[in-house]
C-alpha positions in Angstrom: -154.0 -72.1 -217.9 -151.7 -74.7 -216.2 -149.8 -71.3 -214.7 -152.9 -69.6 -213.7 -153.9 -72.9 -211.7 -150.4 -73.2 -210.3 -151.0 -69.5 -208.4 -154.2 -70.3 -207.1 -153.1 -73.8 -205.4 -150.3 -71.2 -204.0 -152.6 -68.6 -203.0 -154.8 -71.0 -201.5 -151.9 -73.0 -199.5 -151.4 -69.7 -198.0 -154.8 -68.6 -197.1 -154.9 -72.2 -195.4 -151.5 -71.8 -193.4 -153.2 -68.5 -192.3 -156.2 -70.0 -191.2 -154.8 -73.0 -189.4 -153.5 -71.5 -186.0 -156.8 -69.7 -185.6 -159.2 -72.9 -186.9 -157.4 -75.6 -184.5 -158.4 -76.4 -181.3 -156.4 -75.7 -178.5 -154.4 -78.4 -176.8 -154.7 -77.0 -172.6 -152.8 -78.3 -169.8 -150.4 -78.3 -167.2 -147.4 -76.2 -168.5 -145.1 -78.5 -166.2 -146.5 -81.2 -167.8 -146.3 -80.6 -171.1 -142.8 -81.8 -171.8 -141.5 -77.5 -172.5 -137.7 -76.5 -171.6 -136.4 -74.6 -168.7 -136.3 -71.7 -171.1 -139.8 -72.8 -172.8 -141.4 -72.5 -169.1 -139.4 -69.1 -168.0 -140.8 -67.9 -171.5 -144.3 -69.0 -170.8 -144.0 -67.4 -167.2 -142.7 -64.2 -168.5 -146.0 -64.2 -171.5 -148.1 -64.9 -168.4 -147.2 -61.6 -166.6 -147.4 -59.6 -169.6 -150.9 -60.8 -170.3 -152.1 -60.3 -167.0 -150.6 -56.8 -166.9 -153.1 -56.3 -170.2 -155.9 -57.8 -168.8 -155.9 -56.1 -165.6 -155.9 -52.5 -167.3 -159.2 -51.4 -165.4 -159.8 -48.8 -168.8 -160.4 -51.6 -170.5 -162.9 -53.2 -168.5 -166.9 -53.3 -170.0 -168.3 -52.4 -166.8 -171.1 -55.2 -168.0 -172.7 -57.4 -165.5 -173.9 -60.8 -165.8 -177.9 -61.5 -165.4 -181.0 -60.1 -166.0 -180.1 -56.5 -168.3 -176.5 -57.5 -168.5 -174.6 -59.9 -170.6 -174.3 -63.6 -170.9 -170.6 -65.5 -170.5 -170.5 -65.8 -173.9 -170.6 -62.0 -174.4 -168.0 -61.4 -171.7 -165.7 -63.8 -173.5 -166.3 -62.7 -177.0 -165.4 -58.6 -175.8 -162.5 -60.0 -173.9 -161.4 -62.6 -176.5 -162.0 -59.4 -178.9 -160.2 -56.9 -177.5 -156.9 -59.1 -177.0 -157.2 -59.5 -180.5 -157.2 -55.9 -181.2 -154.3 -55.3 -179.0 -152.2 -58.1 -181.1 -152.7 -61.8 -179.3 -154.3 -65.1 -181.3 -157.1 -65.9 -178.9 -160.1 -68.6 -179.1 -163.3 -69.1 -177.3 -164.1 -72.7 -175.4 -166.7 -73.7 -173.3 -168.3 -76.3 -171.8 -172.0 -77.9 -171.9 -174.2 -79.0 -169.6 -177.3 -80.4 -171.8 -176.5 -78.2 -174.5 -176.4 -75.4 -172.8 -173.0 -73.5 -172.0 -172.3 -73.0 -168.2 -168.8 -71.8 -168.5 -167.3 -69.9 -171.2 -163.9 -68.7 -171.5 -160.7 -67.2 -173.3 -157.2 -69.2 -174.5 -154.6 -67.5 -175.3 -151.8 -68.7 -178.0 -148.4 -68.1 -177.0 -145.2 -69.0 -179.0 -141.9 -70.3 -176.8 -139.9 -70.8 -179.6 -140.2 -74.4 -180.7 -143.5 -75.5 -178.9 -146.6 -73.0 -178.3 -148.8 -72.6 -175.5 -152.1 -71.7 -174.9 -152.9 -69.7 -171.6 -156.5 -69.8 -170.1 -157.9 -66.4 -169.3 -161.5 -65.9 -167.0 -163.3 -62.9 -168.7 -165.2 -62.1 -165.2 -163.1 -63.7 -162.4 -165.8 -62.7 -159.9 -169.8 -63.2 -161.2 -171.0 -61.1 -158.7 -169.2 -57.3 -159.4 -169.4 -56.5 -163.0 -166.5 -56.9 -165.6 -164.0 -54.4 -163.9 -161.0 -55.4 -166.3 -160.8 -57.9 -169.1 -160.3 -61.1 -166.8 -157.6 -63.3 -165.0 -155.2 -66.2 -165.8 -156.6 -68.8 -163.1 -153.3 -69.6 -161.8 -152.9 -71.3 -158.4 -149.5 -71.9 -158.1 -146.1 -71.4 -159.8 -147.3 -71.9 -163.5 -150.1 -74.2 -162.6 -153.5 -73.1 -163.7 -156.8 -74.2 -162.1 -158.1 -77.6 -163.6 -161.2 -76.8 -164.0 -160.0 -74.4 -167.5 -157.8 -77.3 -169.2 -160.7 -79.2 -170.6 -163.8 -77.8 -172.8 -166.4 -79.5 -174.7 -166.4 -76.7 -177.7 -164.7 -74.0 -179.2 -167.0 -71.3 -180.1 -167.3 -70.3 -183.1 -168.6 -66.7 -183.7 -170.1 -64.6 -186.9 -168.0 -61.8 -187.8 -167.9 -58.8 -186.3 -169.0 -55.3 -187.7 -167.2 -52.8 -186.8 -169.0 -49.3 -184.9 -168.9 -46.0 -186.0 -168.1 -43.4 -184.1 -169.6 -39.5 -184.4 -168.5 -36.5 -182.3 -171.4 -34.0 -181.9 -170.1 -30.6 -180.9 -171.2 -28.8 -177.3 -174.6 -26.4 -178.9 -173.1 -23.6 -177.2 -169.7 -21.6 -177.7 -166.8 -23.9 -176.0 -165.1 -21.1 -173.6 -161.6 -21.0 -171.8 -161.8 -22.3 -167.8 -165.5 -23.5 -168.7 -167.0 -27.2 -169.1 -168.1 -28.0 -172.1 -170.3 -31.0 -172.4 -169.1 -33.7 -175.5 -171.7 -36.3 -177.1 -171.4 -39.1 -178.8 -174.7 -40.4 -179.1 -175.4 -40.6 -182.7 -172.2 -43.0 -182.8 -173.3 -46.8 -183.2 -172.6 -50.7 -183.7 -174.3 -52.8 -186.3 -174.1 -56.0 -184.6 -174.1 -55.4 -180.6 -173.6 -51.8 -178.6 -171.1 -49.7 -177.7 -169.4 -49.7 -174.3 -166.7 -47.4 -174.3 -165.7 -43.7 -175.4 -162.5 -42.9 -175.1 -162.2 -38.9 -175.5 -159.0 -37.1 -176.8 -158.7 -32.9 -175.9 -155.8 -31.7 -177.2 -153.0 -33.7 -178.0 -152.4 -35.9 -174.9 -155.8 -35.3 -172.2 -157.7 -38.4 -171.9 -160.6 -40.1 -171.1 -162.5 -43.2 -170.5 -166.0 -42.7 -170.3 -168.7 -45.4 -170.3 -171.6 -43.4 -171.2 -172.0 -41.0 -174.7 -171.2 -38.1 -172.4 -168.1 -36.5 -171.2 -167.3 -32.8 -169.9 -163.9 -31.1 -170.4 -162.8 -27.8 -169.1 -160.1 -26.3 -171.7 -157.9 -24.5 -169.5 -156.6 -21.7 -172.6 -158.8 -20.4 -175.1 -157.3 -18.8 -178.3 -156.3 -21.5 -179.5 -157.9 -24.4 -182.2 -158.0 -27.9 -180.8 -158.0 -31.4 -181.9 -160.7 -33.5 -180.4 -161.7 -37.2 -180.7 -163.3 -40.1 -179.8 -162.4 -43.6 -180.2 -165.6 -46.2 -179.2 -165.3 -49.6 -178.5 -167.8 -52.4 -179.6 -169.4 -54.8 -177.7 -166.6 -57.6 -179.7 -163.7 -55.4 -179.0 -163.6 -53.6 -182.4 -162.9 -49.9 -182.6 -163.8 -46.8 -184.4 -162.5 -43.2 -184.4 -164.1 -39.7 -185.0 -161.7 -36.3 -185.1 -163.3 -32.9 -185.1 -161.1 -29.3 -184.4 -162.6 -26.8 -181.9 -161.9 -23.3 -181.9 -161.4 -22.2 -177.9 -162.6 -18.4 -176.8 -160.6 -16.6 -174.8 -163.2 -15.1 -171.8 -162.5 -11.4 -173.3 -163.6 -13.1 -176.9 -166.5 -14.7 -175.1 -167.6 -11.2 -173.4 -167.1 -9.0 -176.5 -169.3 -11.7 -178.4 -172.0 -11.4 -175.8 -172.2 -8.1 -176.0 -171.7 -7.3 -179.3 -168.9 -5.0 -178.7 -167.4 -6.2 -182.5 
């Protein structure tokens, strides 16, 4: 008994130590401030261009606008917040209140320098007016010094969590032919907890692309040949799911000798 109780204080000490980066609230301010090393602060500034790099990747952007029929901050946060995740980073959600009511919402993100950590503010939708084009900005305005007015929050927002989509290929009604669109759904694909907002389609082994709508149209340029299609769709909270289907190509002579039932 004493040995069973022994591995559960252990088990739970490391669930704890787990926990604890993603539970704690994030200490933000001035990176020249904040006491780091010449090689802490090159680190940081190096961390800072690899995370803008990620954010500005337009194929990641929602395309969601703020408003009336669009999303609220807190949604653009939590698919930007989300999606950082998915792609490896420790991120949380602050925001502050004006009568209990958030009127700015944003992303930190943790970053280690080896001996001290960091977090880095990110701004899910930079500009209010277009709609989410990418996943955001660091609000720098100057030589590692970030915009005041994301270094202090009055919450971090806590979220429920998320349940991931699934994603379902439905396959064109007609025969797919060689040098001809061929139109691909995924329409019957869905998300528990929030919507979809992107469909990234796979023909072949390397075509690509991002759609933002359940409908994309591909011309294969060789028939013959069996396929491999798919398409990976992205939630509302960043989370992804993926569908894979194989597609048998007709050659045009195939296609004709079908149509007129020359076999």
């Amino acid at each position: 008994m004493v040995r069973r109780s022994s591995f559960l204080i252990i088990v739970l000490i490391c669930l704890v130590s787990l926990m604890g980066l993603a539970q704690e609230a994030p200490i933000l301010g001035q990176p020249r401030e904040a006491g780091y090393s010449p090689a802490q602060l090159d680190a940081l500034g190096d961390a800072i261009t690899r995370l803008q790099r990620t954010l500005n990747n337009i194929d990641l952007g929602s395309k969601k606008s703020l408003g009336s029929g669009g999303w609220t901050l807190q949604e653009f946060a939590a698919y930007t917040s989300g999606t950082l995740e998915r792609l490896g980073y420790v991120t949380r959600i602050v925001a502050n209140q004006v009568n209990g009511i958030a009127v700015k919402v944003w992303v930190v993100v943790h970053v280690d320098l080896g001996g001290a950590e960091a977090w880095i503010p990110v701004e899910p939708l930079p500009n209010p007016e277009r709609s989410q084009n990418d996943l955001g900005d660091v609000p720098v305005i100057g030589d590692l010094i970030y915009d005041a007015g994301y270094l202090s929050y009055d919450s971090v927002v806590e979220l429920p969590p998320n349940l991931p989509p699934t994603a379902v290929i439905r396959k064109p009604v007609s025969d797919v032919i060689e040098t001809r669109q061929s139109g691909w759904f995924a329409n019957a694909s869905s998300d528990p907890d929030g919507e979809i907002v992107l469909y990234q389609w796979t023909f072949g082994e390397v075509v690509q692309r991002i759609a933002h709508t359940i409908i994309t149209w591909y011309t294969f340029p060789t028939g013959g040949i069996t396929y491999p299609v798919s398409v990976t769709v992205t939630d509302s909270r960043g989370a992804q799911a993926t569908a894979s289907l194989d597609v048998y190509v007709l050659t045009m002579e195939e296609y004709e000798a079908k149509s007129c039932g020359c076999n």
